[in-house]
Backbone bond lengths (Angstrom), bond angles and torsions (degrees), N, CA, C in turn:
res aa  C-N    CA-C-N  psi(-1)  N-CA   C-N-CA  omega(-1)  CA-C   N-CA-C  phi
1 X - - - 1.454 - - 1.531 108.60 -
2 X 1.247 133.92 121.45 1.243 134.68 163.75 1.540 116.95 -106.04
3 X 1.326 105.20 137.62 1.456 146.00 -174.98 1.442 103.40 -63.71
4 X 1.453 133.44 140.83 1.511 131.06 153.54 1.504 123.75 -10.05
5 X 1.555 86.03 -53.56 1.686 107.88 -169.24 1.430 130.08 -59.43
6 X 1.721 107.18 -29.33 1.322 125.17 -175.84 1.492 97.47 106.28
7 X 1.063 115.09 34.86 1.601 101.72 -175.33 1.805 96.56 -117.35
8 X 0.867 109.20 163.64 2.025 126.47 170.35 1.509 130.70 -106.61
9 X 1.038 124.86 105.64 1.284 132.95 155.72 1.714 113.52 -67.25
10 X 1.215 139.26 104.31 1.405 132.79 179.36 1.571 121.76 -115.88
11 X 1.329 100.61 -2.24 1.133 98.85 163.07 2.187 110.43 120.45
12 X 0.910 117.28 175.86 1.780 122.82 -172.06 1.697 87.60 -103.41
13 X 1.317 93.39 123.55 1.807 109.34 153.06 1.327 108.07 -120.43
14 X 1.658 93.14 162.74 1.603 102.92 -178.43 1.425 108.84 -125.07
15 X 1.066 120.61 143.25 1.394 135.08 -179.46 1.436 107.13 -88.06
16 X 1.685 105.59 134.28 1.194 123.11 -161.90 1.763 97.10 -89.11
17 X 1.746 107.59 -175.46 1.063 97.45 162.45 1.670 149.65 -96.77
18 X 1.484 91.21 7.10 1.479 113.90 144.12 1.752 137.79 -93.81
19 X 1.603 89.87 25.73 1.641 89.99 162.90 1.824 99.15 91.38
20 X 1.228 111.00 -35.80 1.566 105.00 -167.50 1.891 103.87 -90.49
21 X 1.287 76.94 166.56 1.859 109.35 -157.75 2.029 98.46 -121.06
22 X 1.356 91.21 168.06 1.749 75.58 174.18 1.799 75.71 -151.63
23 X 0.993 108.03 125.60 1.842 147.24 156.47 1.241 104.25 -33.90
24 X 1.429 119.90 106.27 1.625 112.67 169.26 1.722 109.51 -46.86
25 X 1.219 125.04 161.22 1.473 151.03 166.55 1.128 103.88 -54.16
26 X 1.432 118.37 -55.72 1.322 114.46 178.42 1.180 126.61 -64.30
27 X 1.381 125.05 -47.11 1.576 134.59 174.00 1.359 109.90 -53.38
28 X 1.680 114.37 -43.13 1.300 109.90 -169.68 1.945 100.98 -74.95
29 X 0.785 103.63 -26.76 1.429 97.20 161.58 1.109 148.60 -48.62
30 X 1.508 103.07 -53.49 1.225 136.11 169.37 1.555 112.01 -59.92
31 X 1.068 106.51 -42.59 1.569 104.02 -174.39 1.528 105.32 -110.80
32 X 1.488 126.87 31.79 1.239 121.18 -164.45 1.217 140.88 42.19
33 X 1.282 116.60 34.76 1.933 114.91 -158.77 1.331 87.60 -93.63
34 X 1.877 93.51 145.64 1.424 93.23 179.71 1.418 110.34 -131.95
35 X 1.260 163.46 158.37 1.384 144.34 147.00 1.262 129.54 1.64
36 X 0.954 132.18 98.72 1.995 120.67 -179.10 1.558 96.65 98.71
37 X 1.529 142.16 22.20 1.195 134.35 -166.56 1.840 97.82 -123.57
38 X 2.032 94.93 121.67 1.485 98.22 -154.65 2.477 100.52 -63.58
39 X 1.107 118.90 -177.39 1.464 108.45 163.35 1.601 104.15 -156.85
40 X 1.398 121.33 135.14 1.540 111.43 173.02 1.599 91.38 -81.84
41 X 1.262 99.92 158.89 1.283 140.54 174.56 1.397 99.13 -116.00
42 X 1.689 119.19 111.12 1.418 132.92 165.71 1.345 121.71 -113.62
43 X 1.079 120.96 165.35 1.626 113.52 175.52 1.611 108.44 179.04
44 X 1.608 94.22 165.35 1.722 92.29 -170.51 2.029 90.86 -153.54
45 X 0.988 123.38 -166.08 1.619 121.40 -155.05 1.674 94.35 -71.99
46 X 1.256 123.78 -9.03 1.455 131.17 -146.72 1.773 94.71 -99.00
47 X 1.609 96.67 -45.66 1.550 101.07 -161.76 0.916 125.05 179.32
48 X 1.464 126.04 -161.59 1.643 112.99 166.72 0.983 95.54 -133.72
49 X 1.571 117.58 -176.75 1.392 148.89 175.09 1.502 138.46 -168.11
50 X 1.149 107.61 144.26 1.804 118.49 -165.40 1.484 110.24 -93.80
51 X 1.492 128.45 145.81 1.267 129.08 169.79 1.402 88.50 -149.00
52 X 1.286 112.46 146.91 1.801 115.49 128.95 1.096 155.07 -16.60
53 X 1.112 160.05 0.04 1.419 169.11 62.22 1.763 76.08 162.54
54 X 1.486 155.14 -46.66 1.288 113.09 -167.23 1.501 98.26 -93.33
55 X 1.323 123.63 9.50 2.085 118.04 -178.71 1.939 85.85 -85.34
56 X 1.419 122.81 -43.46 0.972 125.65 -172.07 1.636 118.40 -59.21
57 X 1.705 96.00 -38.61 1.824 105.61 173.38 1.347 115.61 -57.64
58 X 1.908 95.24 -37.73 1.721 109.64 -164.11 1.828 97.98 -57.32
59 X 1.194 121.41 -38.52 1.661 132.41 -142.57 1.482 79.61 -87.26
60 X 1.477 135.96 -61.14 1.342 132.35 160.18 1.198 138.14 -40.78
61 X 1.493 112.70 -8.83 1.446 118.17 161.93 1.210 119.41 -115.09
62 X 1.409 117.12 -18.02 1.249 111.34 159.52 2.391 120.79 -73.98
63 X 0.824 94.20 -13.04 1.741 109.38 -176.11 1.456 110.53 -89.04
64 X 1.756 118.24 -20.40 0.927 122.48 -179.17 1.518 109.75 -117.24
65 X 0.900 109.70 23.53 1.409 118.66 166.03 1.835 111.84 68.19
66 X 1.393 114.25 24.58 1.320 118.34 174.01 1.560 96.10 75.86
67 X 1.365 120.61 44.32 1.664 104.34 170.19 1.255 95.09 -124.00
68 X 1.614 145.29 -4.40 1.500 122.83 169.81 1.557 99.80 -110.70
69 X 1.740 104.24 163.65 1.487 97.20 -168.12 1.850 87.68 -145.22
């Protein structure tokens, strides 16, 4: 479900007992995730969060002024 804002509601997962989660259909959609596709794992007292490891490079090359690759 998306919000006015551009934001996503995708729904409650549950964590197994090896730690792993499984990605709604939709999200993985949405953001193209595919099998074998790396993701940082971020977080701060609030929560966590998933990216892509090259949207994450992109944010690192754009902050550094296009000098790491």
């Amino acid at each position: 479900m998306e919000a006015d804002n551009g934001k996503y509601l995708f729904g409650v997962v549950k964590v197994g007992e090896r730690g792993q989660i499984v990605i709604p259909k939709e999200a993985r959609e949405q953001y193209d995730i595919k099998a074998g596709d790396s993701l940082m794992v971020l977080g701060d007292n609030k929560g966590i969060a998933m990216l892509k490891t090259e949207v994450f490079q992109d944010i690192i090359n754009q902050a550094m002024g296009g000098l790491t690759k």
